[in-house]
GUGU-786321 format. One record per residue (C-alpha): chain; x, y, z; residue number from 1; residue in three letters. Coordinates in pm, whole numbers, always signed. Example, Ala and Ser with C-alpha at 12.3 -4.5 7.8 and 13.67 -1.06 7.14 Angstrom:
BEGIN
mol:A; u:+1230; v:-450; w:+780; seq:1; type:ALA
mol:A; u:+1367; v:-106; w:+714; seq:2; type:SER
//
This chain:
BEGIN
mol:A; u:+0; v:+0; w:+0; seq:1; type:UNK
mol:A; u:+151; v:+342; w:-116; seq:2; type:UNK
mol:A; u:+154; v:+654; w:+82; seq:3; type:UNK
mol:A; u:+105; v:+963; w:+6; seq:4; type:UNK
mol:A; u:+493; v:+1158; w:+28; seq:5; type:UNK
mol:A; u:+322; v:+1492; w:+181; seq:6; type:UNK
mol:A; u:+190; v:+1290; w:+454; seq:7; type:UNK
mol:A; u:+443; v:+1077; w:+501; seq:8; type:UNK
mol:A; u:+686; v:+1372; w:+553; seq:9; type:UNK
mol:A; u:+439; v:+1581; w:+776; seq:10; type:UNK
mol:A; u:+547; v:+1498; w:+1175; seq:11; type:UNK
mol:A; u:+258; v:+1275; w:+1376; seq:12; type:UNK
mol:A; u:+235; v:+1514; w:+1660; seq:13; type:UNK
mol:A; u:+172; v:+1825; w:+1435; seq:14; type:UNK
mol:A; u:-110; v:+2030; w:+1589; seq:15; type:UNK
mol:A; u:-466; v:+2105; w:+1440; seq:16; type:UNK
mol:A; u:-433; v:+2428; w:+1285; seq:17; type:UNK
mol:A; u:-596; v:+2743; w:+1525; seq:18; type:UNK
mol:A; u:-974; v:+2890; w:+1450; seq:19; type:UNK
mol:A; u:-958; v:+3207; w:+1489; seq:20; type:UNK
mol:A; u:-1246; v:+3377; w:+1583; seq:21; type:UNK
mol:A; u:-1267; v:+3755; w:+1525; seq:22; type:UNK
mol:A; u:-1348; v:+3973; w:+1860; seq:23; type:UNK
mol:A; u:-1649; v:+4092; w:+1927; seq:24; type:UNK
mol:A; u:-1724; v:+4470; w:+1947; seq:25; type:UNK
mol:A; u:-2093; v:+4544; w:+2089; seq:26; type:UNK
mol:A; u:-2019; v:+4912; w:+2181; seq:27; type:UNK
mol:A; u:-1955; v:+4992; w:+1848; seq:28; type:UNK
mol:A; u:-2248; v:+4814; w:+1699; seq:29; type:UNK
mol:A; u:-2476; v:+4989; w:+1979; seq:30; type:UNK
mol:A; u:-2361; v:+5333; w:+1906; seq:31; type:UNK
mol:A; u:-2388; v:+5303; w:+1563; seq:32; type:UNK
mol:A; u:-2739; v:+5224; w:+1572; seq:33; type:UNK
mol:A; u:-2847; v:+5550; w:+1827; seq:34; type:UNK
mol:A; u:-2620; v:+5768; w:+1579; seq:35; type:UNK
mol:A; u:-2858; v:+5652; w:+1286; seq:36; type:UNK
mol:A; u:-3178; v:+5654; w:+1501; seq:37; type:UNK
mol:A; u:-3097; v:+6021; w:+1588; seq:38; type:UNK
mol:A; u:-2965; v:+6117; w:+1281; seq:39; type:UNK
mol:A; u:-3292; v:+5961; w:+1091; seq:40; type:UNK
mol:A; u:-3485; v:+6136; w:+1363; seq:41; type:UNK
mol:A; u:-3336; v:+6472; w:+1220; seq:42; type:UNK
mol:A; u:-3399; v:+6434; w:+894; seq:43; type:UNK
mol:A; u:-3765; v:+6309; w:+935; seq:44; type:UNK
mol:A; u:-3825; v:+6592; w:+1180; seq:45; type:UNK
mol:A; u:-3650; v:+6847; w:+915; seq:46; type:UNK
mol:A; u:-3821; v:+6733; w:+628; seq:47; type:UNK
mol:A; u:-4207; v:+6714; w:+777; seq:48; type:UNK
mol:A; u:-4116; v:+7085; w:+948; seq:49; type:UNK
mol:A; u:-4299; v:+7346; w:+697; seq:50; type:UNK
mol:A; u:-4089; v:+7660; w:+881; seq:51; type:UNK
mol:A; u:-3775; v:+7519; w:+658; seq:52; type:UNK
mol:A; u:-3953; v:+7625; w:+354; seq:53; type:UNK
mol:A; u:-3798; v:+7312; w:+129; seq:54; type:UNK
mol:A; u:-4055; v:+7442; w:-155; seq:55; type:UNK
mol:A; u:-3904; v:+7773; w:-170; seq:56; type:UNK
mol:A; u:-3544; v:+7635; w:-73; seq:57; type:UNK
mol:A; u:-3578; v:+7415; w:-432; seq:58; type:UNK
mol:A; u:-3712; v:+7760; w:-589; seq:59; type:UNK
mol:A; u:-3391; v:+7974; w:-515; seq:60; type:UNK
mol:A; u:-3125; v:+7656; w:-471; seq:61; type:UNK
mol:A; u:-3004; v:+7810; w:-849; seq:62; type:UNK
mol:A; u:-3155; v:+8144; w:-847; seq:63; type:UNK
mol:A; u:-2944; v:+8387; w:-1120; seq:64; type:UNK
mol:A; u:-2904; v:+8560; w:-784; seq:65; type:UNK
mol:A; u:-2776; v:+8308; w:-572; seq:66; type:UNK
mol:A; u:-2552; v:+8153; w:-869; seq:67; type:UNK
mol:A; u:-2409; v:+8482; w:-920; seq:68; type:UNK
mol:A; u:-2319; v:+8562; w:-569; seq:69; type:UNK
mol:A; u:-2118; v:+8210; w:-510; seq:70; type:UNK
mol:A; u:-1913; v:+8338; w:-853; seq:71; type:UNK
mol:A; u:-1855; v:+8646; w:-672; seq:72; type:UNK
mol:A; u:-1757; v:+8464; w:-371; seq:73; type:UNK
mol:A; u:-1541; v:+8280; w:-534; seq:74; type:UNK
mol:A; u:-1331; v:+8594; w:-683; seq:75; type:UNK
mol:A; u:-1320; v:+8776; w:-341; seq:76; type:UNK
mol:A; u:-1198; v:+8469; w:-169; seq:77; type:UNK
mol:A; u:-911; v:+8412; w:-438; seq:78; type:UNK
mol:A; u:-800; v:+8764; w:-482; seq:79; type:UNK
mol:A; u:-796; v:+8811; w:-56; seq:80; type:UNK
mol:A; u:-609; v:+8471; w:-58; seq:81; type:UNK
mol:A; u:-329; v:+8636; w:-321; seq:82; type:UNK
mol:A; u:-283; v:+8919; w:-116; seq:83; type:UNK
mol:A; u:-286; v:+8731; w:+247; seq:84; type:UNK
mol:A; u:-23; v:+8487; w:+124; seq:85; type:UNK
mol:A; u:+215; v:+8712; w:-111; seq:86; type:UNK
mol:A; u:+201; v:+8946; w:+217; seq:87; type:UNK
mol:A; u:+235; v:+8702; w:+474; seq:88; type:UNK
mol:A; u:+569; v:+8548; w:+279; seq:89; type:UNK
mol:A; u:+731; v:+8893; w:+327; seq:90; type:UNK
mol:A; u:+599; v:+8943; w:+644; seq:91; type:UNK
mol:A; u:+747; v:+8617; w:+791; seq:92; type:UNK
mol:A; u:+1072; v:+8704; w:+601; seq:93; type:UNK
mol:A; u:+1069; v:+9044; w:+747; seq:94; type:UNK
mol:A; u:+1047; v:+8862; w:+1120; seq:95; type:UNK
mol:A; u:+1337; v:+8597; w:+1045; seq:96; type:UNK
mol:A; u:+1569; v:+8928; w:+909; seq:97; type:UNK
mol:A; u:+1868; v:+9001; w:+1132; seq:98; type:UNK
mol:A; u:+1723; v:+9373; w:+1043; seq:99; type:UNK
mol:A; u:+1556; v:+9465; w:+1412; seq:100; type:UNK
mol:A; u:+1361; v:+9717; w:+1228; seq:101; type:UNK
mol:A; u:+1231; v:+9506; w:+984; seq:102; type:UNK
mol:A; u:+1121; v:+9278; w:+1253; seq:103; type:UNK
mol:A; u:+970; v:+9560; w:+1486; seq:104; type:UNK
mol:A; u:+773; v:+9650; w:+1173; seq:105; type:UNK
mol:A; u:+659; v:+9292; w:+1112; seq:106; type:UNK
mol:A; u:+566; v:+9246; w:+1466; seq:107; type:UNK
mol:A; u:+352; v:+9508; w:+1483; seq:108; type:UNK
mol:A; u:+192; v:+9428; w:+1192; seq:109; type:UNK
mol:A; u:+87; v:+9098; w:+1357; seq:110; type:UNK
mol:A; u:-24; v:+9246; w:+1662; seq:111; type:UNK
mol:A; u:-236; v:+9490; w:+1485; seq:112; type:UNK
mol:A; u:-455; v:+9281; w:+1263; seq:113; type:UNK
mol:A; u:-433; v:+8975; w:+1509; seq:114; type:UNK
mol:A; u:-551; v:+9153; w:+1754; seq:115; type:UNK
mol:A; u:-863; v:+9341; w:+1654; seq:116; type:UNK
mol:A; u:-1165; v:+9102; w:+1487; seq:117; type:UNK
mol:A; u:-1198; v:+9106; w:+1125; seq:118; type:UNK
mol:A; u:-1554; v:+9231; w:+1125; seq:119; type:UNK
mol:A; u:-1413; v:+9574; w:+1342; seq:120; type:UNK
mol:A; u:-1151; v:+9578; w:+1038; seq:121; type:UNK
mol:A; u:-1412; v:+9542; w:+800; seq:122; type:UNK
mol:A; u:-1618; v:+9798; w:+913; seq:123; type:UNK
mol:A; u:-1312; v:+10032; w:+913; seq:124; type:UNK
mol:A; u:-1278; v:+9971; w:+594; seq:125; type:UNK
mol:A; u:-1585; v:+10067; w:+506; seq:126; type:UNK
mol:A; u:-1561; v:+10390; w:+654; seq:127; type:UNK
mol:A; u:-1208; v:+10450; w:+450; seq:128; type:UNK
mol:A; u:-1330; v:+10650; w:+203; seq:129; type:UNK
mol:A; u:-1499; v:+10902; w:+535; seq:130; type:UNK
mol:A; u:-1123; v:+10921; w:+660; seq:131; type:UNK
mol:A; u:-946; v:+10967; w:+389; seq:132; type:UNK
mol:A; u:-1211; v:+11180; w:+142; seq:133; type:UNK
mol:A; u:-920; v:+11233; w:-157; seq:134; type:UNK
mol:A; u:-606; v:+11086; w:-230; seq:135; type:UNK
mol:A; u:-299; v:+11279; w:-381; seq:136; type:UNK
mol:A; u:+3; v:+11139; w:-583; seq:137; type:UNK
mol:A; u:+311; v:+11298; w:-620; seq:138; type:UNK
mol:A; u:+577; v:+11416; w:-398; seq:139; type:UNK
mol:A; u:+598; v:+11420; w:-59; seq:140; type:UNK
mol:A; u:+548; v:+11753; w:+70; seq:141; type:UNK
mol:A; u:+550; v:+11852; w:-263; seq:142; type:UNK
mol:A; u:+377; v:+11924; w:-579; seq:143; type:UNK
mol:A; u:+43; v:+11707; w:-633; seq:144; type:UNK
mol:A; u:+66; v:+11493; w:-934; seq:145; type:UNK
mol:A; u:-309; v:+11353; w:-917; seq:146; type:UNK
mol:A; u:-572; v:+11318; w:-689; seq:147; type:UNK
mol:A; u:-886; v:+11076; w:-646; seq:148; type:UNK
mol:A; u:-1181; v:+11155; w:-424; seq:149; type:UNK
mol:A; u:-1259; v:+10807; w:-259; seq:150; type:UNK
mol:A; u:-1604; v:+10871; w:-230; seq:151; type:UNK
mol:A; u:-1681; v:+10896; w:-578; seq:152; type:UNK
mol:A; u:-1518; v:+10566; w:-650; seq:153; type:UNK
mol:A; u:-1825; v:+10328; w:-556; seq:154; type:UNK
mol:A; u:-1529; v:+10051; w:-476; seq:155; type:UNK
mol:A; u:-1720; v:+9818; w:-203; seq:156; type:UNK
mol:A; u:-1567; v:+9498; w:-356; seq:157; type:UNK
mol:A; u:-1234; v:+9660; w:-338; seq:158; type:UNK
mol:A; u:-1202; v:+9753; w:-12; seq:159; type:UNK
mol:A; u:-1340; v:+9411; w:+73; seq:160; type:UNK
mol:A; u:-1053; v:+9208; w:-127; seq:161; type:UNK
mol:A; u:-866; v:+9469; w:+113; seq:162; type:UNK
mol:A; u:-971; v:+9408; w:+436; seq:163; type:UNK
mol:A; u:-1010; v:+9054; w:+426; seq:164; type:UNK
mol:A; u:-659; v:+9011; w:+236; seq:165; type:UNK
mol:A; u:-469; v:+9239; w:+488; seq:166; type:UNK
mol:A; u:-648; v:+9085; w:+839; seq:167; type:UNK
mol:A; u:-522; v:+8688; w:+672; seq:168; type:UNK
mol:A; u:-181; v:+8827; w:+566; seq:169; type:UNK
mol:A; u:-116; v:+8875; w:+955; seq:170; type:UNK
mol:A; u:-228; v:+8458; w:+1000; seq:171; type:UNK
mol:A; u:-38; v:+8347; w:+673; seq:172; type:UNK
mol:A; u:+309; v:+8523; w:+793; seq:173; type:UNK
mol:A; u:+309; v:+8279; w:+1121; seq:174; type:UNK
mol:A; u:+219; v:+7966; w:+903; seq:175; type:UNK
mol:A; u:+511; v:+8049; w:+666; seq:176; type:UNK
mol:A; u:+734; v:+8139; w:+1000; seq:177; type:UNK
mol:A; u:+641; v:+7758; w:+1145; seq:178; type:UNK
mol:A; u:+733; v:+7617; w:+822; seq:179; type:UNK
mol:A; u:+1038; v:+7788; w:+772; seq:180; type:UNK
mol:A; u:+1120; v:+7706; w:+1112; seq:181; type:UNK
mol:A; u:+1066; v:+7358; w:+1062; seq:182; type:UNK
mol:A; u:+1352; v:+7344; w:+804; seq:183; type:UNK
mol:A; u:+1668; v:+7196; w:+970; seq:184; type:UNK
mol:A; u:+1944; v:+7423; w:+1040; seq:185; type:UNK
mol:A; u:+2204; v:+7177; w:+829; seq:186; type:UNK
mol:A; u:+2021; v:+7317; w:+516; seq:187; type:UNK
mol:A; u:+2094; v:+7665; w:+557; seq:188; type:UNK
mol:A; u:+2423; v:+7604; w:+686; seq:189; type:UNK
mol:A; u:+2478; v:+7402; w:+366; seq:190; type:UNK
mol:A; u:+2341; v:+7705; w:+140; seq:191; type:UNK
mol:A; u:+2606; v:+7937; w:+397; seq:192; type:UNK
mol:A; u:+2887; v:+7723; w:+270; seq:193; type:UNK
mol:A; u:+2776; v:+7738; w:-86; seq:194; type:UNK
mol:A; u:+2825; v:+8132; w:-51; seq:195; type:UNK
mol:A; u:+2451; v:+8193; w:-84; seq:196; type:UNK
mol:A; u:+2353; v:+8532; w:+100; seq:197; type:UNK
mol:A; u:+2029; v:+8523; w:+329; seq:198; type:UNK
mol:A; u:+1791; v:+8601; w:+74; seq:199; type:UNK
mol:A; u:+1916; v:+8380; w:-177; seq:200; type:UNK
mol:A; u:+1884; v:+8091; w:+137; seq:201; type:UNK
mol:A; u:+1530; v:+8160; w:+199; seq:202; type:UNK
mol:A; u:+1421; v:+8203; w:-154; seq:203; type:UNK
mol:A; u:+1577; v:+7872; w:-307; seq:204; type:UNK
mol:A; u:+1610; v:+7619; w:-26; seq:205; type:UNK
mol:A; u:+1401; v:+7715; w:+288; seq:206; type:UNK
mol:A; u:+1069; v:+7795; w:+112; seq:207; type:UNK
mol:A; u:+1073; v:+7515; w:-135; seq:208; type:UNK
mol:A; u:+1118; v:+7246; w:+187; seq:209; type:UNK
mol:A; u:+880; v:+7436; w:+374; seq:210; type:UNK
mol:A; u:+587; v:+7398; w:+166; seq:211; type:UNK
mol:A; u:+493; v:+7040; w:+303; seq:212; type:UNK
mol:A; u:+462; v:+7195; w:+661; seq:213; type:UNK
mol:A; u:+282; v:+7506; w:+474; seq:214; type:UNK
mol:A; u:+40; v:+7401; w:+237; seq:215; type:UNK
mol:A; u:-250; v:+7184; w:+517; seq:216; type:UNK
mol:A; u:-285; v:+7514; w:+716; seq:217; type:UNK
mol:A; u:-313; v:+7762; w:+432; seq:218; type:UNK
mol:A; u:-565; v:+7533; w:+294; seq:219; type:UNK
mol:A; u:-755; v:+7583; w:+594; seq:220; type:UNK
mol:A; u:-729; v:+7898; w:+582; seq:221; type:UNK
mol:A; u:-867; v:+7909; w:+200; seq:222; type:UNK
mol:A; u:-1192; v:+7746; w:+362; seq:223; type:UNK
mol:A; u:-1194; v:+7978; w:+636; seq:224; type:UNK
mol:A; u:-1132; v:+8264; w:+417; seq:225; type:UNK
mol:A; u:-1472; v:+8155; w:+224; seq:226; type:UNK
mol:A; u:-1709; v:+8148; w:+526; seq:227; type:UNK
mol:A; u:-1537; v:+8474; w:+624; seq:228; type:UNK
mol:A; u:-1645; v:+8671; w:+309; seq:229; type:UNK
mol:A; u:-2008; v:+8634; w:+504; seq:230; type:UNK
mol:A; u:-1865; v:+8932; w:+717; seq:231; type:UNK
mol:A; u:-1792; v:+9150; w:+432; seq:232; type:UNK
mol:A; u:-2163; v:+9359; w:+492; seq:233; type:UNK
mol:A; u:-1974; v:+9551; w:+726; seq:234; type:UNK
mol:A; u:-1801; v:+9723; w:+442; seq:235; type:UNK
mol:A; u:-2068; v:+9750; w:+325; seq:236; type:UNK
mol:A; u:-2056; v:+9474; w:-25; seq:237; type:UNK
mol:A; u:-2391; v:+9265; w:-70; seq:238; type:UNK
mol:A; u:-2285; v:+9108; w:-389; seq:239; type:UNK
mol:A; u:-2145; v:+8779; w:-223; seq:240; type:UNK
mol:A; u:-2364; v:+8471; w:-132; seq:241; type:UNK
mol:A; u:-2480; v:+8612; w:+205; seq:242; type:UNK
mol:A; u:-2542; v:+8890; w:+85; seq:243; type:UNK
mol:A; u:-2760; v:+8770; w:-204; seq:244; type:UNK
mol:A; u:-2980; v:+8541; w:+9; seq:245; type:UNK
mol:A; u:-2996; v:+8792; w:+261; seq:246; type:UNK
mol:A; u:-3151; v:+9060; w:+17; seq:247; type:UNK
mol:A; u:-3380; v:+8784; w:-127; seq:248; type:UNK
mol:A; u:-3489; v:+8730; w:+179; seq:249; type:UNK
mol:A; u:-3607; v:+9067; w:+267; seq:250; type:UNK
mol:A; u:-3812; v:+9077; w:+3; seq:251; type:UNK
mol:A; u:-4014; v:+8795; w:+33; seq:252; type:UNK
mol:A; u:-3952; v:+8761; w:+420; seq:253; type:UNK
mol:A; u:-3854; v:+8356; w:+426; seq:254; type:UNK
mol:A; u:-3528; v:+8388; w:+609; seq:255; type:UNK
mol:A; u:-3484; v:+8044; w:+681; seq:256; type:UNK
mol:A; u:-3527; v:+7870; w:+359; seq:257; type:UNK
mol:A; u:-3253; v:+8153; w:+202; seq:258; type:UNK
mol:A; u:-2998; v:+8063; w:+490; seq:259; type:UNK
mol:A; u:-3039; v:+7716; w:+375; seq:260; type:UNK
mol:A; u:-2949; v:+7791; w:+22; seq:261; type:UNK
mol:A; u:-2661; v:+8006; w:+94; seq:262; type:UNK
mol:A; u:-2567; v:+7724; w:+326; seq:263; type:UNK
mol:A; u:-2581; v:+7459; w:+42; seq:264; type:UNK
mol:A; u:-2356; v:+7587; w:-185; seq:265; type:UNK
mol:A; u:-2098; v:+7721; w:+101; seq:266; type:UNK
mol:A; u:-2097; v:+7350; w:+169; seq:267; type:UNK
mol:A; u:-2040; v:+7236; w:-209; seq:268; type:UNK
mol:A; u:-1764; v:+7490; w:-248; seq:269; type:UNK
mol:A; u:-1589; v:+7389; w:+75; seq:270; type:UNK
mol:A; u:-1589; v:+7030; w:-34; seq:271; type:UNK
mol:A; u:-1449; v:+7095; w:-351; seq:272; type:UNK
mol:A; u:-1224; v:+7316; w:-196; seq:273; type:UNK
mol:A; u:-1117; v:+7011; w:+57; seq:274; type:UNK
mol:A; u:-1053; v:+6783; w:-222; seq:275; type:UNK
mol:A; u:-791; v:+6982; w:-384; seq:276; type:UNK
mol:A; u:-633; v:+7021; w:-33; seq:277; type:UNK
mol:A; u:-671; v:+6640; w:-47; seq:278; type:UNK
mol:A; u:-395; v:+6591; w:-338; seq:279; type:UNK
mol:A; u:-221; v:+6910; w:-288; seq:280; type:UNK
mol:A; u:-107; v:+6780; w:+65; seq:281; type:UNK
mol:A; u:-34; v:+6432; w:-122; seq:282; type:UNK
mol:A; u:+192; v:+6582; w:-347; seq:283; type:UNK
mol:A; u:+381; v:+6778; w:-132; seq:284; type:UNK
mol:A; u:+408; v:+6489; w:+103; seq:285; type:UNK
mol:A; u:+621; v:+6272; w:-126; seq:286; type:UNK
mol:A; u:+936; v:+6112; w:-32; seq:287; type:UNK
mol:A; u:+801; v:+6221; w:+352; seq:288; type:UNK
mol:A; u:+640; v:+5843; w:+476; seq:289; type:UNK
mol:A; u:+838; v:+5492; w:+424; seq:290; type:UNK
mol:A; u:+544; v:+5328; w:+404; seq:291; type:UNK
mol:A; u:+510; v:+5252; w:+18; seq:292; type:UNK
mol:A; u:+213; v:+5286; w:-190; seq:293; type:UNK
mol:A; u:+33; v:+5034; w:-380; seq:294; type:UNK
mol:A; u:+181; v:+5138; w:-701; seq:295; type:UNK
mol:A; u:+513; v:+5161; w:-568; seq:296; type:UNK
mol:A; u:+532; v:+4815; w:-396; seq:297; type:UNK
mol:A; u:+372; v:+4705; w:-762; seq:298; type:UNK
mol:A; u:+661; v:+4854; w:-975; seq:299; type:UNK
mol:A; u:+916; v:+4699; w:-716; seq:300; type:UNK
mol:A; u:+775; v:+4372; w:-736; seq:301; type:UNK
mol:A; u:+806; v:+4381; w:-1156; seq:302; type:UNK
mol:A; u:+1146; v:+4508; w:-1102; seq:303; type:UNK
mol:A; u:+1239; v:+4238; w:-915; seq:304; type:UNK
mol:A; u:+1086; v:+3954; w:-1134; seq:305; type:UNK
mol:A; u:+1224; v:+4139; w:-1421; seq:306; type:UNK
mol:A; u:+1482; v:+3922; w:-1581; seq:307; type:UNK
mol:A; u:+1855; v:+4061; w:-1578; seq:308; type:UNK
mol:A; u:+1972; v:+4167; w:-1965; seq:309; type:UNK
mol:A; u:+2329; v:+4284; w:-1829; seq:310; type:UNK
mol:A; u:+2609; v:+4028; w:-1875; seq:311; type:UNK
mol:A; u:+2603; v:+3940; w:-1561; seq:312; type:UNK
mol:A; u:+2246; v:+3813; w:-1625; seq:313; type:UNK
mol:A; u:+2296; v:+3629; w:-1900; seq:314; type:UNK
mol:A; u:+2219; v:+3267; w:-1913; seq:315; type:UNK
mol:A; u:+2430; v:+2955; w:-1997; seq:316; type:UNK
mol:A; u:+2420; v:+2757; w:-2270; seq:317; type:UNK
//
């Protein structure tokens, strides 16, 4: 009688393999089902609730109005986002200098418009062109070359890219401080050696390395800088989202169905907004982890079964 080799070569006192059995979570299960209950008990309670106004929420969700207010939100969030950051670079330069006046200066930048809230700003802003009724160019103390009356210039939407720009210049300048501070000293004494002054230090190898410890805050500051354009009635500007809803709904006096729009596509923009933060963060994040992606552990693996073309790979006859 013939037995089998794999049997024949397995040991006699080899154990029975283990059953594992997974571990049992009940708290989890349990508080998943009273976040559901609660959370279906909101939306039943929302949707049978006729002081939401869901008939005249559908009406305006795409209102001219409304579409053209989250376009102009859009632009006054960018364009205060250009100035905040291009500011805040120099600003957080200006504090690293060796130059004690240029770092007084910065400083009390900072402690001005981090100190006083945005909406005081804002409304200071508004009441620029009461200060300051006409503007001359020329020299100082000297001849006038031209001169523009502020009041005449109608420029709401200016001085809110203003305000909003200048109040998250002071925030951006302390993100780009932490991430140039997060650069390790070996780097710039490196560029030292190479006979690169400080400027030239900053601008080509502190910056460039500090963008991965940059870029997830100043995201969150583009989202914060969208909700904050809300604020911008203290100039006064009405042409934004909040603005729009809010003059909608003083005409037809349904408040609460209008905040719900406005809230809707705040919502959509900010998760669009959080996806590109997503991959922006990715990218900058490269090299950072050892842990290696799927696609990297793929192309190793074909490297590795590869076959060797060199001579030292070749193959005898």
């Amino acid at each position: 009688m013939s037995q089998d080799p794999a049997s024949a070569a397995a040991p006699a006192d080899e154990p029975a393999p283990i059953r594992a059995v997974p571990l049992r979570h009940p708290g989890r299960w349990i508080s998943a089902v009273v976040v559901i209950v609660l959370v279906a008990l909101f939306v039943y309670g929302a949707a049978t609730n006729e002081a939401f106004g869901w008939d005249v929420y559908a009406q305006y969700l795409f209102d001219a109005r409304i579409t053209e207010g989250a376009l102009k939100t859009i632009v006054l969030t960018i364009l205060a986002m250009i100035i905040a950051v291009l500011l805040g670079v120099i600003l957080a330069v200006m504090r690293l200098s060796p130059n004690p006046v240029l770092r007084t200066a910065a400083w009390m930048y900072l402690w001005i418009f981090r100190g006083t809230p945005v909406y005081v700003q804002l409304v200071f802003w508004g009441l620029f062109p009461s200060i300051y009724k006409t503007v001359y160019l020329g020299v100082p103390f000297g001849p006038h070359v031209a001169e523009f009356t502020l009041q005449d210039l109608q420029a709401a939407f200016l001085f809110a890219v203003i305000g909003l720009g200048l109040n998250e210049a002071a925030y951006m300048a302390e993100i780009v401080r932490a991430g140039v501070g997060s650069v390790n000293e070996g780097q710039i004494e490196a560029s030292t050696a190479l006979g690169m002054s400080w400027s030239q230090t900053m601008r080509r190898t502190v910056l460039p390395q500090a963008m991965r410890v940059i870029i997830p805050p100043t995201g969150n500051e583009l989202i914060s800088m969208l909700k904050t354009t809300s604020l911008v009635l203290a100039v006064p500007y009405t042409g934004e989202l909040y603005g729009r809803a809010r003059d909608i709904s003083g005409a037809n006096f349904q408040p609460i169905p209008l905040l719900l729009v406005a809230a809707t596509w705040y919502l959509a923009i900010t998760s669009i907004l959080m996806i590109g933060q997503y991959y922006l963060e990715r990218h900058y994040s490269k090299g950072l982890s050892r842990v290696l992606t799927a696609r990297q552990l793929q192309a190793l693996a074909d490297a590795q079964n590869a076959p060797s073309t060199g001579p030292a790979g070749g193959q005898g006859g």
